[in-house]
Every structure is written in structure tokens, then in C-alpha cells.
C-alpha positions in Angstrom: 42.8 41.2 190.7 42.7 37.9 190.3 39.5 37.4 192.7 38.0 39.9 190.1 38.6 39.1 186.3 36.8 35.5 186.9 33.7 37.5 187.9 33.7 39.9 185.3 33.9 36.7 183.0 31.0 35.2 184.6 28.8 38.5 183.6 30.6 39.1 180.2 29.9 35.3 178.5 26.2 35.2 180.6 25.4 38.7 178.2 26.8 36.8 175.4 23.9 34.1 176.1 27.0 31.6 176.3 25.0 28.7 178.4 24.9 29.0 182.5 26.3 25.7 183.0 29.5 26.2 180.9 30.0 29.8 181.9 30.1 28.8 185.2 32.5 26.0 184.7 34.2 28.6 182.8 34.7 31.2 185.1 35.2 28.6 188.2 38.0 27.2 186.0 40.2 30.5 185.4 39.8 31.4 188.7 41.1 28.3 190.3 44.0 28.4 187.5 44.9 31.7 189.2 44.7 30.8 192.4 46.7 27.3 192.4 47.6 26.8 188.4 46.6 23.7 186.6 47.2 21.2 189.3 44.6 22.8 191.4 42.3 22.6 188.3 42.9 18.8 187.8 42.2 17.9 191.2 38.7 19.3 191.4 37.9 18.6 188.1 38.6 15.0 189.4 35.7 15.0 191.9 33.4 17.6 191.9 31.3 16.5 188.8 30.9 13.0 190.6 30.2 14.6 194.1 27.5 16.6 193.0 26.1 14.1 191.0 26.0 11.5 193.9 24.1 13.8 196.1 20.8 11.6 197.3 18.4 14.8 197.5 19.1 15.4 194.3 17.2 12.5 192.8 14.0 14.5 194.1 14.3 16.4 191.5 14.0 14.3 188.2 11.0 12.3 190.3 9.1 15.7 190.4 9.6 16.4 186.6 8.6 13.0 185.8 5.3 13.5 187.9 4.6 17.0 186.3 5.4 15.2 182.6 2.6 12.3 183.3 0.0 14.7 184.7 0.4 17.1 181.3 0.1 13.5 179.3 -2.8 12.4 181.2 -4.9 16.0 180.4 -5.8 16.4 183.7 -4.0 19.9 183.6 -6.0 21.7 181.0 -9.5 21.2 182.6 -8.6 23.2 185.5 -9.5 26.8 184.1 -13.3 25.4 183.1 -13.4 24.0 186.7 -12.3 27.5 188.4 -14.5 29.2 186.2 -17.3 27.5 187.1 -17.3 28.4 191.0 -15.6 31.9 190.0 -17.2 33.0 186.9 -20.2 35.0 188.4 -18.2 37.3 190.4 -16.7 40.4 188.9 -12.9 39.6 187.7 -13.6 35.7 188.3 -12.6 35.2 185.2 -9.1 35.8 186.5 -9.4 34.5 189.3 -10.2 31.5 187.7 -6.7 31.7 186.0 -5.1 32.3 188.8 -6.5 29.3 190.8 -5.8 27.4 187.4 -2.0 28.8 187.9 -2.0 27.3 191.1 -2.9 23.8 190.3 -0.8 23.5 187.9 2.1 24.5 189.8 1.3 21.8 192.3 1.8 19.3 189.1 4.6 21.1 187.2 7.1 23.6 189.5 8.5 25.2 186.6 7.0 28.8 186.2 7.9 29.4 181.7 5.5 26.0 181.7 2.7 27.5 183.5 2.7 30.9 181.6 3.1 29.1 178.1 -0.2 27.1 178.9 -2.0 29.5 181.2 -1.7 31.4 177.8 -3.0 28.3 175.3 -5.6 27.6 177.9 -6.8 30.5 179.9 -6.3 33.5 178.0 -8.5 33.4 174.8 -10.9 32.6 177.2 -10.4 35.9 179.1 -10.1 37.9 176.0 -13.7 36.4 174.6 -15.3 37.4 177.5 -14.6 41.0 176.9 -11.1 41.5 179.6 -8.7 44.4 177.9 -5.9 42.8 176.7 -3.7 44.4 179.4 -5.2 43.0 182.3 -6.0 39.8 180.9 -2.5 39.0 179.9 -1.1 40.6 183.2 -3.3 38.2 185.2 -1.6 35.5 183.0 1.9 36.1 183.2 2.2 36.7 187.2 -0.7 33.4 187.6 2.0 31.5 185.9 5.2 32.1 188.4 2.9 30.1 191.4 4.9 27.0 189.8 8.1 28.7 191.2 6.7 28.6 194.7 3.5 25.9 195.1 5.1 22.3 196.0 6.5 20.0 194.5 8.8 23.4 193.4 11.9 22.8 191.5 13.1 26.1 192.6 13.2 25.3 196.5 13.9 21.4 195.5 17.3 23.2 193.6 17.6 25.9 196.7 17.6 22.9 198.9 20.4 20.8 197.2 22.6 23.8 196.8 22.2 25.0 200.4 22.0 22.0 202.3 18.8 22.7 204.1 16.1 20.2 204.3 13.8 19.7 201.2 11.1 18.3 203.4 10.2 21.6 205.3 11.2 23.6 202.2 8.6 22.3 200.6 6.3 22.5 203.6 7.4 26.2 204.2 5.9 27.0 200.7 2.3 26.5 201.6 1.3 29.2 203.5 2.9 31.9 201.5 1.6 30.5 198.3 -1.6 30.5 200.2 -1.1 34.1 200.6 0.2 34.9 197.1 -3.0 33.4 195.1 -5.2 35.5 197.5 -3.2 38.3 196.8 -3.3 37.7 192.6 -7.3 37.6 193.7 -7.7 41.0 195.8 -5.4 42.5 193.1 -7.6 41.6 190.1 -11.2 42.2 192.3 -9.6 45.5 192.9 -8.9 46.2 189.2 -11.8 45.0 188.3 -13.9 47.5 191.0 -11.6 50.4 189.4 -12.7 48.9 185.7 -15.7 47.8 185.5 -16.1 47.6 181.7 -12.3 45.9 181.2 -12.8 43.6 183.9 -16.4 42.1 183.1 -18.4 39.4 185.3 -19.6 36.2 183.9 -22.3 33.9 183.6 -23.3 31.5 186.3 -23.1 27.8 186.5 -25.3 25.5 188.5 -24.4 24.0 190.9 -24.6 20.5 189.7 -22.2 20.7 186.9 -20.4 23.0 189.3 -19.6 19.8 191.5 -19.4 17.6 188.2 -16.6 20.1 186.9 -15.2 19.5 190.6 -14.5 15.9 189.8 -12.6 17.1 187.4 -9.7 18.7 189.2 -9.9 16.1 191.9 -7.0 14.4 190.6 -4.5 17.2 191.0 -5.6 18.1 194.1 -5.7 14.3 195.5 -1.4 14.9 193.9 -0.9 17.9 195.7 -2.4 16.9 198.9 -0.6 13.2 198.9 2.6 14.7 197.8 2.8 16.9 200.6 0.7 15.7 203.1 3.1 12.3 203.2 6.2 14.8 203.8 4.5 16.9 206.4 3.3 13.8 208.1 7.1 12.2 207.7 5.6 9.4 206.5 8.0 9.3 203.4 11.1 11.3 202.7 11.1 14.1 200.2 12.7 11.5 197.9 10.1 8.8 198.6 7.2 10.7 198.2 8.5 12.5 194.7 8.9 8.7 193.3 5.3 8.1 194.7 4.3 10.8 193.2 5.7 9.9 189.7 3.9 7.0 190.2 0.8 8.1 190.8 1.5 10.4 188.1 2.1 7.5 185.6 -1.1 5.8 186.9 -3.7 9.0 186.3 -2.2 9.1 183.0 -2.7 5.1 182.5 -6.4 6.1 183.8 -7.0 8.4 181.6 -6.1 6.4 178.8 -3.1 8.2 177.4 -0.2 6.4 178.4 1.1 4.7 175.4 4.5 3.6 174.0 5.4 7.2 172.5 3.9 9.1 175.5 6.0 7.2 177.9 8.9 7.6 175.6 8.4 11.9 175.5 7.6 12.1 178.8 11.0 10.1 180.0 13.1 12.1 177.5 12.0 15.7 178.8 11.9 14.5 182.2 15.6 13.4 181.4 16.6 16.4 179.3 15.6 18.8 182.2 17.2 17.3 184.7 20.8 16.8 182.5 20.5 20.5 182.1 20.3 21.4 185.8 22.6 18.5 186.7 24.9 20.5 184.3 24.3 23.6 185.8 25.1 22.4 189.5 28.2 20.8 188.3 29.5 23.8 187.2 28.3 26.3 190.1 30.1 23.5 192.2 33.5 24.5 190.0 32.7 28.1 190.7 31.8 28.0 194.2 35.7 26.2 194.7 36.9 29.6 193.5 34.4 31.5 195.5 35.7 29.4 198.3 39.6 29.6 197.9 39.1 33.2 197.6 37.2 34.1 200.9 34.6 36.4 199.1 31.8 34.8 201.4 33.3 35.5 204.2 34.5 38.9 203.7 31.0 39.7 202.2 29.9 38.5 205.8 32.3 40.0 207.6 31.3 43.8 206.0 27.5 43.2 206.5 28.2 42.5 209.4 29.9 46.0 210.1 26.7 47.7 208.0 25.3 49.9 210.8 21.4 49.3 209.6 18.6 46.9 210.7 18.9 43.6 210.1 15.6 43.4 208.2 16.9 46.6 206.1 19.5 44.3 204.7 17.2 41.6 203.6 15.1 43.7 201.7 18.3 45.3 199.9 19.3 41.4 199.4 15.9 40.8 197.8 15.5 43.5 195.7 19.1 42.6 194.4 17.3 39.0 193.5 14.3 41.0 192.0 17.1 42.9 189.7 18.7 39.6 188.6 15.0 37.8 188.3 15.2 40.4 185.2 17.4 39.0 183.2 18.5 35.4 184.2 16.6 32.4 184.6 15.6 31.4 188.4 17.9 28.2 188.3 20.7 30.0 187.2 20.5 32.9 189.9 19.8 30.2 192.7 22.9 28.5 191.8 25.2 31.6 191.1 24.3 33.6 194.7 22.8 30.9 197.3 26.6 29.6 198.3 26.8 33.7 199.0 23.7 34.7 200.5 22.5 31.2 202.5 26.1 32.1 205.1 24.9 36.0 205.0 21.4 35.3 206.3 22.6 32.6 208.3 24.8 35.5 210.1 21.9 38.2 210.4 20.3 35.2 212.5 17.6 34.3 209.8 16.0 30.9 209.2 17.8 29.5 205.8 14.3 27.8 205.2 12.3 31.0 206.0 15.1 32.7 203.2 14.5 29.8 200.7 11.0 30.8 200.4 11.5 34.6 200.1 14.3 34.2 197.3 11.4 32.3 195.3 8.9 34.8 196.1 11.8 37.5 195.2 12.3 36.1 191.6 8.6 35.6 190.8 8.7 39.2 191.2 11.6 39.1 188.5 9.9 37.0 186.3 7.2 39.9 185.4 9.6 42.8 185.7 10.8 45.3 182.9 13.2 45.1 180.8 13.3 41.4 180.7 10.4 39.5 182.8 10.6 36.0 181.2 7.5 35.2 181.9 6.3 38.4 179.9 7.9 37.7 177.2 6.5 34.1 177.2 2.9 35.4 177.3 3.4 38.2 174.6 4.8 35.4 172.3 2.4 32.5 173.1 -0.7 35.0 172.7 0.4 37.8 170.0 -0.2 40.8 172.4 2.7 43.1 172.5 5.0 43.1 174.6 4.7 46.6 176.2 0.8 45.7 176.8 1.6 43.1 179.2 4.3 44.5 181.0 1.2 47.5 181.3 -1.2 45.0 182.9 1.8 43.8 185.1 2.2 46.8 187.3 -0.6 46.3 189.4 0.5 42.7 190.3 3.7 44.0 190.8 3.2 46.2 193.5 0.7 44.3 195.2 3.8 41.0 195.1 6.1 43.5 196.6 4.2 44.2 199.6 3.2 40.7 199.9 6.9 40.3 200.0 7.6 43.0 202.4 5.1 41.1 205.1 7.2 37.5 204.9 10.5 39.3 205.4 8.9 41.1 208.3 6.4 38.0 209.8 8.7 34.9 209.2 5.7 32.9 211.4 3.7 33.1 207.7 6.8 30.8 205.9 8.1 29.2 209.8 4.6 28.0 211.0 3.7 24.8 209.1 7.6 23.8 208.9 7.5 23.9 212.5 4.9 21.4 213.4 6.1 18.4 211.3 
């Protein structure tokens, strides 16, 4: 019972919307005093806050925000859509597309997917909506554009997946490009699709020349010249995941110095988010580090191994119950949260099935983007519905397609690992 009551702690306080990081520490806590009484408590308590602090890869992380924090300063961000629109807007559904391709730049500057949807929604959807798009699709189109942030690198979600699983950062990051490669395209087909099936909710628009087409081009040069240096420098090893995030705050502070809108207060906000976000996942990991002492002592990994292990099914069969398990939680918890709570779980699992811990990284992401847009509670849903006044039943409505069309997408990198395994493998 003991190995139990901890658990049913964890759930009970996260319903009560008691924050991750303390229920964690929480739960971790009572089921260590169980286990060894208050001594036991005390002697972790003594270390694991400053061992999970220390960890080098982590600094990554606050590097990347930083970057994502100077390129929203400097502006850059918010001429995307006009750019995509411009070489999209004459086919039928470009508008969308548009969105999506502007979902997907700003990813590669900000790797958190709430960010993305809240200004995909400021930026990209009255635009949609003026055009003559139904409501449904438009805000659909929205809402799964902005979860490319959770998988399009620098991603905090595989940076965080990395830290916790002790798998390289480097050829997370690396893995990502291909399937987000394959997820935009997918957005695309979905909306042309729709937009072949609905002609008069899914209207064409007016074409551009090309000359302000390539001026317009200019214009998102920045973030691509980001994306391509961030990750081109860690495919090429010639800088560390950590090197190449501070190089790419730097560069970061320097496009925003460019663009003149680095001064004294800018610099201050965008330290203090940069500082506030990564407190609050330091926070988190410091108390899925308590928790994962209690997993630990108590041999649930291992036992959870042990009876996959004795599942008479397909290995791949197992995976996709594992994924749609993360789909399920992708519902109602936030990405962070479910990375840290079931990775020190799953990561060992895989591991024993003979999977690629850096093929599963990617697949969990991909898993709770799916999440993000699902009923009852897709977070990015409810972020668009918010931010844009359209109700929320509307958008989960415009949602489906997308969410069938991410599933399969999904079903072909569970069963072709190549798609996530290719790029990693030549660096």
C-alpha cells in the first residue's frame, strides 16, 4: 500500500490545480517517509535539489528562452505570416498554410507551443477570418500550427526530455528535423484537402509579385539565418548543444540591437521571463528528482518492465498503447509536467523493447502535440478560443481533421524510425 497512496496523491493534488513542482515534491516526500521514515527524507532532501541543479545540459535550456525572448523583442517574429502569405496566398487554403509555415518559424525562435498559439492567434487569425475562412477551420489551422514549437529546434520539450533521460541533446535536437519536416507538410495536405472538400470556407487569395515576394523574403531571413546557425553548428559538432544555445542568445540579443529595440527595459523583461521560466522548470525537475527517489526505492520501473516484457503482443503494438497513453495525459497536463512525471518510467521500457531513446524522445513530443488539440482539455484550444473570442466547441470542430491526419503521421514514425534516426545518424 504504501507504493500506492503516494501516487494517488500525485493525481488527487494535480486535479486540485496544486502546482506540478510541489505536488511532485509532495508526493516524492510521503513516499520516501514510508519507505525509510524521516531520515531517509533528510538525506535526499540534502542533495537532490543541488544535483539537479548542477547538471551542465541544463543550462541549454535558459540560453534558448533567452534567444526566443530577444527574437519576440526584436519583431522579427510577427512579419512571418505577411511573408508566407505572400508565396502562399494564391493557392487555395494558402492562407493556412501561410499560418502554418508562420507556426513553424516561430517555433524555431521560441520552443514553447501556448506561445505560438497565443500569437499565431494575435497575428494570423484575423487575417484568415477577413479573408472569408469559417471560423472552424481557421481557428483549427491555428491551434494545431502553434504545437510545431513543441517539436521544431531549439525545442524546450526534447531540451527537458534530454535532461531528464540522459540522452544526448545534440541529436535530440537534430532528430527533430525531419519529422517536423513531415508534420508542417502534413498541417498543408490536411488544410489543401479541406479546402478541395470546402471550397467556399476555405477561399484562395490574391497574388503578390514577385518582387515584393523576395522583398517580404528578406524579411524572415533573420529567423531562418537562427534556425539554420542554431542547428547547423550542432549537426556539424562544431559547438555543443550548450555552446551553440548561448550563441544563439547572442545572436538573438544582436537582431534585436539591429532592429533597434533593445533598450534598458527590453533587456530587463526579456531577462526576467527568460529567468522566471526557467526557475519554474528548474522547480519542477527538482521535485520529479524527489519523486523519482520513491519511484526508485520502490522498484515500480522495473516491475513495469519486467510485465511488458511478459505482454505476449508486438513490440510496436506496445508503443502505440504507450503513445496513446501520452495523447490521454497531453489532455489535461502541461507537456513539461508529463515529460517529467513518466520519462524516468517509459525511457527504461522502450529501452527494453530495443527502441532508440532518441527515436522515443521525438515521438513523445509528437504524441503530446496531439494532446495539446484534443477534447476535453487541449491547451492549446483553449488558448485560441480565449485569445480570438470563438467558442470553444468551434475550434475543437475545426480540430478533428488535424487530428486524424497527426495520428497517422504519428503511426508512420513509430513504424519507420529511419524518418526521426536518419539525420541524427550522420553527425
Amino acid at each position: 500500500m504504501f507504493s500506492i497512496a503516494p501516487i494517488i496523491w500525485l493525481f488527487a493534488l494535480l486535479a486540485l490545480s496544486v502546482p506540478v513542482a510541489l505536488v511532485m515534491a509532495v508526493a516524492g516526500i510521503g513516499g520516501l517517509h514510508s519507505i525509510g521514515g524521516w531520515g531517509m527524507v533528510e538525506s535526499i532532501l540534502a542533495t537532490s535539489p543541488l544535483t539537479s541543479a548542477s547538471s551542465y545540459d541544463f543550462v541549454t535550456l535558459p540560453m534558448f528562452l533567452l534567444m526566443a525572448e530577444f527574437v519576440l523583442l526584436s519583431g522579427v517574429a510577427d512579419d512571418l505570416f505577411t511573408a508566407a502569405a505572400a508565396w502562399t496566398g494564391r493557392l487555395r487554403g494558402g492562407l493556412g498554410m501561410a499560418t502554418t509555415l508562420a507556426g513553424a518559424g516561430f517555433g524555431a525562435v521560441c520552443g514553447t507551443s501556448t506561445a505560438a498559439a497565443a500569437t499565431l492567434s494575435a497575428t494570423t487569425l484575423p487575417g484568415m477570418i477577413r479573408q472569408g475562412y469559417r471560423p472552424d477551420i481557421a481557428s483549427g489551422v491555428v491551434a494545431i500550427s502553434g504545437t510545431l514549437s513543441m517539436l521544431i529546434p531549439p525545442s524546450v520539450a526534447l531540451v527537458i526530455y534530454g535532461v531528464i533521460a540522459d540522452v544526448s541533446i545534440g541529436k535530440l535536437l537534430v532528430a527533430g528535423v525531419m519529422p517536423a519536416m513531415l508534420i508542417v507538410a502534413v498541417i498543408c495536405l490536411t488544410i489543401y484537402v479541406l479546402a478541395l472538400r470546402n471550397p467556399e470556407a476555405v477561399p484562395s487569395g490574391e497574388g503578390v509579385p514577385m518582387r515584393e515576394r523576395l522583398r517580404l523574403l528578406r524579411v524572415a531571413g533573420p529567423v531562418l539565418f537562427l534556425f539554420a546557425f542554431v542547428t547547423g553548428t550542432i549537426y556539424t559538432g562544431i559547438a555543443t548543444p550548450t555552446e551553440a544555445s548561448a550563441l544563439g542568445a547572442l545572436a538573438g540579443m544582436l537582431l534585436a540591437l539591429g532592429k533597434g529595440k533593445l533598450s534598458a527595459d527590453g533587456l530587463r523583461r526579456a531577462l526576467t521571463r527568460a529567468t522566471y521560466a526557467t526557475c519554474m522548470i528548474l522547480l519542477i525537475i527538482v521535485g520529479a528528482t524527489i519523486f523519482g527517489y520513491f519511484f526508485t526505492l520502490t522498484q515500480l520501473t522495473q516491475s513495469l518492465v519486467s510485465w511488458v516484457g511478459g505482454i505476449n503482443a508486438p513490440a510496436w503494438a506496445i508503443v502505440c498503447l504507450i503513445m496513446l497513453i501520452y495523447v490521454l495525459l497531453g489532455c489535461f497536463m502541461d507537456q513539461t509536467a508529463i515529460l517529467i512525471l513518466t520519462v524516468p518510467i517509459t525511457v527504461p521500457l522502450i529501452m527494453a523493447l530495443g527502441y532508440d531513446p532518441v527515436w522515443f524522445g521525438v515521438v513523445v513530443v509528437v504524441s503530446a502535440e496531439v494532446g495539446m488539440v484534443t477534447p476535453p482539455v487541449g491547451l492549446n484550444a483553449f488558448i485560441v478560443s480565449r485569445a480570438s473570442g470563438i467558442p470553444l466547441q468551434t475550434v475543437f470542430r475545426g480540430l478533428v481533421p488535424h487530428i486524424v491526419a497527426h495520428a497517422l503521421a504519428l503511426l508512420l514514425l513509430i513504424l519507420v524510425p529511419e524518418i526521426t534516426l536518419w539525420l541524427p545518424g550522420h553527425m
